[in-house]
N, C-alpha and C positions, 0 to 999 in steps of 0.2 A: 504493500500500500504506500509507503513513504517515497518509492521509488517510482508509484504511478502518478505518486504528488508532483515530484520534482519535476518527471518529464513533463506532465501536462502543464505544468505551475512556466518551463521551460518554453513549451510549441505556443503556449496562450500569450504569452508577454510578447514573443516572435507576433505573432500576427498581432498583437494590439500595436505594437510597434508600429509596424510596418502600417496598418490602416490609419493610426494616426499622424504617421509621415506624408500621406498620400493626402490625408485631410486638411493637414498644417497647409501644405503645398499648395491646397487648393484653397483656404481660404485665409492663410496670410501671406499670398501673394498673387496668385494669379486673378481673385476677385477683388483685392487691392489696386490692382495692375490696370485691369479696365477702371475703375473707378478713375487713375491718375492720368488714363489716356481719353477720357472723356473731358475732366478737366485742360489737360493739355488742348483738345481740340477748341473747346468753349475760349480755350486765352486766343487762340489763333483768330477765331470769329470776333472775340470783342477787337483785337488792335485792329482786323481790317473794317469795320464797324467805325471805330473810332478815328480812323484815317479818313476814310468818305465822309464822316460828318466836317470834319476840320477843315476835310478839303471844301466844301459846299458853304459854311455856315464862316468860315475863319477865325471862330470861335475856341480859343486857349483850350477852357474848358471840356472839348469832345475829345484833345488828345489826352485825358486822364484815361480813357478804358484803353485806348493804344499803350501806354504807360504801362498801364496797371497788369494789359495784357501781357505784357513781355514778361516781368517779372511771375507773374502764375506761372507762366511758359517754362521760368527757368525751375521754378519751384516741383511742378507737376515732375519736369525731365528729370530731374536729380532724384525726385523720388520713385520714378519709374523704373530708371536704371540701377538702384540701386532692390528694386524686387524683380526683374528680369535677366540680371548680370550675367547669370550662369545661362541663360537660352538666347544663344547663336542669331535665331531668327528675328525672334523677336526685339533682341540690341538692332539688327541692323533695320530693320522698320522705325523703330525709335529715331533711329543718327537719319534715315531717309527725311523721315518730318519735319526734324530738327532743320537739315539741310535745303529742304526745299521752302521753308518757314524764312529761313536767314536770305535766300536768295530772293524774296516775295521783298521783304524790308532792302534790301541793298536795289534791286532793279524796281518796283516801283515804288513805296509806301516811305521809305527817306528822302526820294527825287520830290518825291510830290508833296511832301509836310516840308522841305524847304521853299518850294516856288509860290508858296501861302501867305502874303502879309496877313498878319494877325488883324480886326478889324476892317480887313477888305475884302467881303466874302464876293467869289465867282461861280459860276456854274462850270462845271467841270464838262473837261470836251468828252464828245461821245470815243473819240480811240482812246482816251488815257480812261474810261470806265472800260473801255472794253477790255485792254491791255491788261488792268490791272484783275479783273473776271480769270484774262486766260491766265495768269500767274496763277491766283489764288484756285484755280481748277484743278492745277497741278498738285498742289497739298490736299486738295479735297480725295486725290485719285491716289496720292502717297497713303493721308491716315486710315483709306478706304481698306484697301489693303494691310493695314495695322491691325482694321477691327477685326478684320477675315482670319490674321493668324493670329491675333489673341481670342477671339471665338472660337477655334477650332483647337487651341492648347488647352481651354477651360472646357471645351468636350471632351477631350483628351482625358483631363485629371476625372473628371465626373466619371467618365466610363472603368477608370483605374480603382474609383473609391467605390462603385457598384465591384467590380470584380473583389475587391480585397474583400470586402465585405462579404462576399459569396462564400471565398474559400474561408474564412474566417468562421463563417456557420457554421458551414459542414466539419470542419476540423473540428469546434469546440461541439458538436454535437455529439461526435465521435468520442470524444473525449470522456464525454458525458455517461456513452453506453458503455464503457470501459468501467468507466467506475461505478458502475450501477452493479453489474455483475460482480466486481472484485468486492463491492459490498454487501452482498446476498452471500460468497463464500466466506467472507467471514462473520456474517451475523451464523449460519450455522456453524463455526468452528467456536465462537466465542458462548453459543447456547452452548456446545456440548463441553467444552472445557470450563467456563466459568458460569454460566447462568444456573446451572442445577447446582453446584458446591455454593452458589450464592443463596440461592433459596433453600438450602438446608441450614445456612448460616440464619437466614432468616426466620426461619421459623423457631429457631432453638433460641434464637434473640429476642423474639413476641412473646416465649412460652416464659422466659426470666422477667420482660416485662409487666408480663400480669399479675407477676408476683410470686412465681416460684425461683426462688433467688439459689436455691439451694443443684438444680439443673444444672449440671458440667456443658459446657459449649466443645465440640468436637464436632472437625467438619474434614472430609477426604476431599482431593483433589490435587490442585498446581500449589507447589513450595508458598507462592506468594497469599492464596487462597490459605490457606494451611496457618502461616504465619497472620496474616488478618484473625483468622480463629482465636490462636493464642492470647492477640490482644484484646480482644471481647474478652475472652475467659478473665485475662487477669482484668480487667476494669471493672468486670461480673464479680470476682474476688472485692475490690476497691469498694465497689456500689453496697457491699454488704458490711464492711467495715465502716465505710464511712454512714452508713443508714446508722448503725448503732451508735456512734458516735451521737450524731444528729438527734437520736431521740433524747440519750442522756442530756446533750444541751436544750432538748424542748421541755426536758423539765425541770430544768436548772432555767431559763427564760420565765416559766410558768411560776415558779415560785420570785424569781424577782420580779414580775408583774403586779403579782397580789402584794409585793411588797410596795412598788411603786404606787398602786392603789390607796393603800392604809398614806401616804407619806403623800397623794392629791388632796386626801379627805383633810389629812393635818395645814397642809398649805392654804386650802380655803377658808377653811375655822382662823389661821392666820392671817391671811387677809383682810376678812371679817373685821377681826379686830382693831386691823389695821384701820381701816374704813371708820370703825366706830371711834378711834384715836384721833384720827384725822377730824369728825365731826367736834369731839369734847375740844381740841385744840381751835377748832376756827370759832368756837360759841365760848364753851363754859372757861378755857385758859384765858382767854382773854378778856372777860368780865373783873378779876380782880384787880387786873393790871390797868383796866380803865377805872375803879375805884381807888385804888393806890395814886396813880396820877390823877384824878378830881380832888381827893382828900388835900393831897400836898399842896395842893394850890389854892386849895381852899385856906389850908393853915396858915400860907403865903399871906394872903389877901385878910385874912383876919385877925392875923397877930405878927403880921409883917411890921408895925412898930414896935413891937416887944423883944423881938428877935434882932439880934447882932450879924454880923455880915457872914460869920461863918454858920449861924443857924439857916442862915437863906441858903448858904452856898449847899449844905447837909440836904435841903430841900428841892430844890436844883436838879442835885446828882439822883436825888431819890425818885423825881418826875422822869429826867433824860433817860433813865436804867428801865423805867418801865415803858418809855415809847420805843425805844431800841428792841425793849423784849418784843412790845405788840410786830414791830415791824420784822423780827426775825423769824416770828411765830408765820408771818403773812408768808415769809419766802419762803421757807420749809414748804411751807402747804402747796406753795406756787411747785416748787422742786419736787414734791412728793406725787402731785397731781398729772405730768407729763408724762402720757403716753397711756396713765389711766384714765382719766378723766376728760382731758383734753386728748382726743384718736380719731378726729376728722379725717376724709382722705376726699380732697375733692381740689380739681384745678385751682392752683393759687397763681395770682400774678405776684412775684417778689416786687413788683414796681410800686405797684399800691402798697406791699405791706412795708418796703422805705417809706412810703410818702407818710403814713398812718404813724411809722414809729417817727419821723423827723417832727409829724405835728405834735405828738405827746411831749416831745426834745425841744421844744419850739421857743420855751424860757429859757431853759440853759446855754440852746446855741444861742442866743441873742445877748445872752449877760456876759459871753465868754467872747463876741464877735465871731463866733467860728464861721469856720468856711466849707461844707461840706460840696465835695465833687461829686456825682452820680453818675453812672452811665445811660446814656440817651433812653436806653432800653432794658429792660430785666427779663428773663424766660419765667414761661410760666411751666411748675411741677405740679403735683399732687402734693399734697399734705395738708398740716392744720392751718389756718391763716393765722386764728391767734397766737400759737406758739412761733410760729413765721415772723410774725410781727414783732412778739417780745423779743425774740434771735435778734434782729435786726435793732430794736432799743436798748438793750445791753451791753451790746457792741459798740456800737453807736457811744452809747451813754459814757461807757468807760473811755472811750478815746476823749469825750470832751472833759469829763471829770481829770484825771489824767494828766490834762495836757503841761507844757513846761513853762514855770513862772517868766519868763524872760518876751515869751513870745503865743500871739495866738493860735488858736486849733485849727489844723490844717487837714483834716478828712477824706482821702479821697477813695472808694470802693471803686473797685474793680471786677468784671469778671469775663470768663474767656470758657469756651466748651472744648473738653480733654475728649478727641473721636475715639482712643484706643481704650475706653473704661465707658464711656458713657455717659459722664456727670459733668456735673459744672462745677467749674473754680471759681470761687468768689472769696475777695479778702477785703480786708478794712483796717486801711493805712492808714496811720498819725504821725504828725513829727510832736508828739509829746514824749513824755521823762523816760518809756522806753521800760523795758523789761529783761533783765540779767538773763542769761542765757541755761544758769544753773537753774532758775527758776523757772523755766518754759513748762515743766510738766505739773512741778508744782501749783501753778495758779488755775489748775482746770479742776481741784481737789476742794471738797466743801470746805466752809469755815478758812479757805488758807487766805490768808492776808501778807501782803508784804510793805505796809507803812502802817501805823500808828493810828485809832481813830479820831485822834487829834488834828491829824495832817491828813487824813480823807476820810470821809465816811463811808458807812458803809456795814454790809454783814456777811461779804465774805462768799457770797454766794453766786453770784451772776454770772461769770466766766461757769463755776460746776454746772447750773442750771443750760447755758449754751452749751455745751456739752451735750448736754444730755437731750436737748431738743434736737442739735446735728443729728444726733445716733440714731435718734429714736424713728429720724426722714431716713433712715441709711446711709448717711455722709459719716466726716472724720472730722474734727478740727485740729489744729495746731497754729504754735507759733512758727513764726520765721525769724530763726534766729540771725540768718546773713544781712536780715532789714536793722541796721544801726541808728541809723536817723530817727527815732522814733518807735513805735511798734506794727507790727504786721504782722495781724490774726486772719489765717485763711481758712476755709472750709469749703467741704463739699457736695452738691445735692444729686441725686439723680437726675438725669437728663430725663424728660418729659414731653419736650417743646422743640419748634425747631429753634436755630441758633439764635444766639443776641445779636441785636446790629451792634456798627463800631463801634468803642467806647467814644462819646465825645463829653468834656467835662460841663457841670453848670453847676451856679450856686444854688445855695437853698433856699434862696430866695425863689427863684426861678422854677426850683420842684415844686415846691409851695401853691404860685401861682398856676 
């Protein structure tokens, strides 16, 4: 068989060859060929065309297709000869055209566009029309004979590409009934030698399938038959080993399910609790803390002449410690509540939720003169708007909080779409006082502070809470520690939208409006 491959794979390329030489031949060039010698002839009719107009009219003008003819003329020739080169005949019909074309322009059609003042048209005498007739008869009776043996080469090739094509049939027909037969003797050589040793393999393989595992596979025939058997048997061996196996870990699975089970039931009860902690902390913790600071103030205002400058000062600290607690109680709750409570999932534009957190920011940017940049455009993802919104005033918030006594808040957000992940990059630049590089990991940690509440306020929480809104959309945050000038906090969301337009910057006056 490989050997009736080869040769027939051999005689079929032979005659595709050879039919497609015959075809090339015939249509990239001898139906090129007429094409270039019809144009040829068309340049010959425009210059004598545009000669008799010249001559008649004296008009500049008529000798553009005389012109224009000659150059087609040389265009057509050059590309004629260059698909007829190798045929004898048909060169010399070409150079005939050529020859009798150049003598038509030398004997009448230059004598008679010089004897022409331009603007002095004449009627042209009846011998130099006739004259100029019997020349150009002469090319007509040259290219006559051109079309006769290019017509007769392109019957030539046609009658060539019908015969190739003939024996090309009948050979690959041939070819054909060869292998029909050489494949009828070996479907009965391969039924007797491997089809029945296959089918006893198979059936001894249906009978272990159904579940008699314990069934030896043993199968007569060819070495490689034989050797296929073995490997069933031992995988047959494998399939029974590893079944036990498999069961002992389904009940070693089954008992850590029922324990996973008991440890849902305790996670919910804790929850629960959680839930009802959340509720005593937003209501009943903070009821004393608002009587603690009324009372003090009270005491203030009632016996604030009785009292010396350090009993006020005792009362003071005693009111600040309980609004500080109210306000650490609020953010917990805020921090506790993300991703429970708040778990919208519906198209957000971040454009709006800048514009939302800049208006809540809208005193602070104004008492600080900051200068926030924006990009023209924000994509829009899924997620929660309000957690979107607070990401974005935390941010925000801390860059103007933040920024360095010497000079004003300089804000400018960025963002740019990453195609090899999917998401967007978006960061929030400040030239403010900047953040140490040992403490990049540190400030996304609750409660971490790194100045005094003297010198900022604060509870410590807002970088953890951004955190945890990023995560909670499937993004990462960080700092960028290479950014010195200030700080740069990026982060990232999943892509959703199509892209941002270019960033162009504007103030916040300008988002505002």
């Amino acid at each position: 068989m490989a050997l009736l491959v080869v040769a027939g794979a051999v005689v079929g390329a032979r005659l595709l060859g050879q039919t497609a030489d015959v075809t090339d031949e015939l249509t990239d060039r001898l139906l090129p060929a007429q094409t270039q010698t019809y144009r040829l002839q068309a340049a010959l009719v425009n210059q004598e065309t545009g000669v008799r107009g010249y001559a008649i009219t004296a008009d500049r003008q008529f000798l553009d297709p005389y012109t224009k003819g000659k150059k087609d003329e040389a265009r057509a020739a050059a590309r004629l000869r260059e698909l007829i080169g190798d045929r004898p005949q048909l060169l010399a019909d070409l150079e005939a055209v050529q020859r009798e074309a150049a003598d038509w322009r030398r004997a009448y059609a230059e004598p008679l566009v010089s004897e022409v003042t331009p603007g002095e048209p004449r009627a042209v005498a009846e011998m130099d029309a006739e004259r100029g007739k019997e020349v150009f008869d002469e090319i007509r009776t040259v290219w006559a004979a051109q079309n006769a043996d290019l017509t007769s080469a392109v019957e030539d090739g046609k009658e060539g590409l019908d015969s190739s094509r003939t024996v090309r049939t009948v050979v690959l027909g041939s070819m054909v009934g060869v292998f029909l037969v050489a494949g009828v003797a070996l479907a009965l050589l391969v039924r007797r030698l491997v089809a029945r040793p296959l089918d006893a393999l198979r059936v001894s393989s249906r009978q272990v399938a159904r579940g008699d595992f314990d069934h030896v596979i043993t199968v007569d025939g060819p070495a490689d038959l034989q050797a296929v058997a073995r490997d069933v048997e031992d995988m047959r061996q494998q399939i029974v080993e590893e079944l036990g196996a498999s069961r002992r870990q389904r009940d070693a699975l089954t008992q850590q399910a029922d324990e996973l089970d008991a440890q849902a039931v305790e996670l919910r009860r804790s929850n629960a609790e959680l839930e009802q902690f959340a509720y005593v902390a937003s209501h009943d913790l903070q009821e004393p803390l608002r009587k603690v600071a009324s009372f003090c103030q009270l005491l203030e205002k009632r016996y604030g002449n009785t009292l010396d400058d350090r009993g006020k000062q005792y009362i003071d600290f005693a009111v600040d410690g309980a609004k500080r607690m109210q306000i650490l109680i609020n953010d917990l709750l805020t921090f506790s509540r993300v991703g429970r409570l708040n778990d919208a999932q519906v198209p957000v534009d971040l454009d709006q939720a800048l514009t939302k957190a800049l208006a809540n920011l809208e005193t602070s940017v104004r008492d600080t003169d900051a200068i926030v940049e924006r990009p023209r455009h924000l994509p829009e993802i899924v997620g929660d708007p309000t957690l979107l919104t607070m990401l974005w005033q935390n941010l925000v918030g801390n860059a103007v909080k933040f920024h360095h006594p010497e000079r004003p808040p300089r804000i400018r957000i960025t963002c740019e779409e990453d195609e090899s992940s999917g998401n967007w990059n978006l960061c929030v630049i400040d030239n403010g006082i900047g953040i140490p590089e040992e403490f990049a990991e540190k400030v996304f940690v609750i409660f971490q502070r790194l100045h005094g509440r003297d010198v900022y306020g604060g509870t410590g929480i807002g970088l953890a809470l951004c955190k945890k809104i990023v995560e909670h959309h499937g993004g990462h945050i960080w700092i960028d520690s290479r950014h010195t000038d200030g700080t740069r906090i990026c982060f990232t969301l999943p892509s959703d939208a199509g892209p941002a337009e270019d960033i162009e910057s504007r103030t916040e006056e300008e988002a505002l409006t």
